[in-house]
MARTIFI-753769 format. One record per atom (N, C-alpha, C): residue in one letter; x, y, z. Coordinates in steps of 0.05 Angstrom, whole numbers, padded with zeros to 5 digits, always signed. Each point is the difference from the previous one (the first is absolute). Layout:
AXYZ
...
% end
This chain:
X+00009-00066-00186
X-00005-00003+00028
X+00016-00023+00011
X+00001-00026-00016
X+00014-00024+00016
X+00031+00012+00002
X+00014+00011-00020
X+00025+00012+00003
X+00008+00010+00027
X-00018+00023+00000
X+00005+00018+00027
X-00002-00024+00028
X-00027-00015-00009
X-00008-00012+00028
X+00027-00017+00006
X+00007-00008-00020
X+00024-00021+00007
X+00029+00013-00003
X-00005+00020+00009
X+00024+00020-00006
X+00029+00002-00016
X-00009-00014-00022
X+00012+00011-00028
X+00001+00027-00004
X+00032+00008-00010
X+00013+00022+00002
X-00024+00020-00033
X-00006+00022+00011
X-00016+00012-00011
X+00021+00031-00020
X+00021-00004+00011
X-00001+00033-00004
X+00018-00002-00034
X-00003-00021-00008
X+00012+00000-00039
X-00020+00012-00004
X-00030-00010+00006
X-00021+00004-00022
X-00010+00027+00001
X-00013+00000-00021
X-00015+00031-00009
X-00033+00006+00019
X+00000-00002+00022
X-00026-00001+00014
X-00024+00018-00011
X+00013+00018-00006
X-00026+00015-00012
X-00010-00009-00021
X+00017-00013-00022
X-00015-00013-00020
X-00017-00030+00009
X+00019-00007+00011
X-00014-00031+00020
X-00031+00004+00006
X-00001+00026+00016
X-00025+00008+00014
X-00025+00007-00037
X+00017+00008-00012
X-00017+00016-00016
X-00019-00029-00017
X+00023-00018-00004
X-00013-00023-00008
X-00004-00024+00008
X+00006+00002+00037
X-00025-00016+00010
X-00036+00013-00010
X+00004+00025+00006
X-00022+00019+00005
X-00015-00013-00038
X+00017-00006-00023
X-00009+00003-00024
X-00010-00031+00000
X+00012-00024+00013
X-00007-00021-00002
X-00022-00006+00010
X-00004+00015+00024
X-00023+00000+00020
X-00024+00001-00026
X+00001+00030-00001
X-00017+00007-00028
X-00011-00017-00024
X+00013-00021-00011
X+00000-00012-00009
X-00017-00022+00004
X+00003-00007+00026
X-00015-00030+00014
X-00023+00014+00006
X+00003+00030+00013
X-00035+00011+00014
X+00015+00026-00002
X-00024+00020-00010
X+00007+00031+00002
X-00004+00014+00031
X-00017-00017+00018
X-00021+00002+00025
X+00031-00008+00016
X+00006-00020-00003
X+00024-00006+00021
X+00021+00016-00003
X+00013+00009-00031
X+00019+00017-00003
X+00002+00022+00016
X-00029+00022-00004
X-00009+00018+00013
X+00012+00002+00029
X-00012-00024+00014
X-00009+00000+00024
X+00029-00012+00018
X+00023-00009-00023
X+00025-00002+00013
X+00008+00031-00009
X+00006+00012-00026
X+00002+00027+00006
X-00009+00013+00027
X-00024+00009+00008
X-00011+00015+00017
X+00012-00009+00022
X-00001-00026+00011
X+00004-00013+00023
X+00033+00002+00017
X+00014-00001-00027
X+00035-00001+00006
X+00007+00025+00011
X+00022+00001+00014
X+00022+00029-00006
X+00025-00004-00011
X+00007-00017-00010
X+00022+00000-00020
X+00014+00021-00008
X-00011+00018-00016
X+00004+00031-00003
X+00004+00022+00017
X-00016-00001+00018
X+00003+00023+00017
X+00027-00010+00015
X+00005-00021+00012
X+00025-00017+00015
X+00029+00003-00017
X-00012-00006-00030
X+00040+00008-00014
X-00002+00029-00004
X-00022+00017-00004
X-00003+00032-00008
X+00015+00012+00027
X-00009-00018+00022
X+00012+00016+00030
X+00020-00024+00020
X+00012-00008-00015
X+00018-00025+00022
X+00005+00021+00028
X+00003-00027+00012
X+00006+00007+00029
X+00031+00009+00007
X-00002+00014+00019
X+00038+00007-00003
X+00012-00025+00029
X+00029+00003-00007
X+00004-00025+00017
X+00030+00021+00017
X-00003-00013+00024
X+00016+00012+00016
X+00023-00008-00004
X+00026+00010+00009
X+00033-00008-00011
X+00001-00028+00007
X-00008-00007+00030
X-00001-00028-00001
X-00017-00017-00015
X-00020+00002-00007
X-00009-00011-00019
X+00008-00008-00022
X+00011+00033-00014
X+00017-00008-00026
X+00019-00023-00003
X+00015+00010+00033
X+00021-00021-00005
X-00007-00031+00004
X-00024-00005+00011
X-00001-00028+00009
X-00003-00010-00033
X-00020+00021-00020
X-00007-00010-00031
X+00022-00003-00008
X+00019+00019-00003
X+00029-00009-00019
X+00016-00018+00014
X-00008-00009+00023
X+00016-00036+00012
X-00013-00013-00006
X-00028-00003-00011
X-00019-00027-00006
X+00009+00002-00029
X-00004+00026-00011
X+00013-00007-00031
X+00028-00006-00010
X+00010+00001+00022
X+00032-00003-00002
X+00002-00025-00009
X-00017-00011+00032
X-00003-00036+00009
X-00013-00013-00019
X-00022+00013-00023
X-00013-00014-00021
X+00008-00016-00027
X-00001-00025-00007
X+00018-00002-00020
X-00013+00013-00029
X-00026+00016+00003
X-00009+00005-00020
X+00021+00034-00012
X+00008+00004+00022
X+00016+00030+00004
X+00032-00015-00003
X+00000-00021+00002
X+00026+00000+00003
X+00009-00026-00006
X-00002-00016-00028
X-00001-00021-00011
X+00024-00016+00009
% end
């Protein structure tokens, strides 16, 4: 969460596994909270169905990633 909030470049990592073991850590500390971030999130349904992005859009993403030094050391 602090990654994203502070907008650290996300797209190396493996999110689905990220998600799978926040979800297992959760578990770990409380089965009741794990649950209830399961149930509560859409995580899944959101990468199962991404949103589509219009040409301009695309293009404004591949100028911010152009402009990023994480894209472009």
């Amino acid at each position: 969460r602090n990654k994203i909030a502070h907008h650290e470049p996300l797209f190396h990592r493996n999110l689905i596994e990220a998600y799978k073991l926040i979800l297992s850590t959760a578990g770990f500390i409380d089965q009741d909270s794990a649950d209830w971030i399961a149930y509560h999130n859409n995580f899944l349904e959101i990468w199962n169905n991404p949103p589509s992005l219009s040409s301009d859009q695309l293009a404004r993403l591949r100028q911010n990633q152009a402009a990023d030094k994480y894209f472009n050391p």
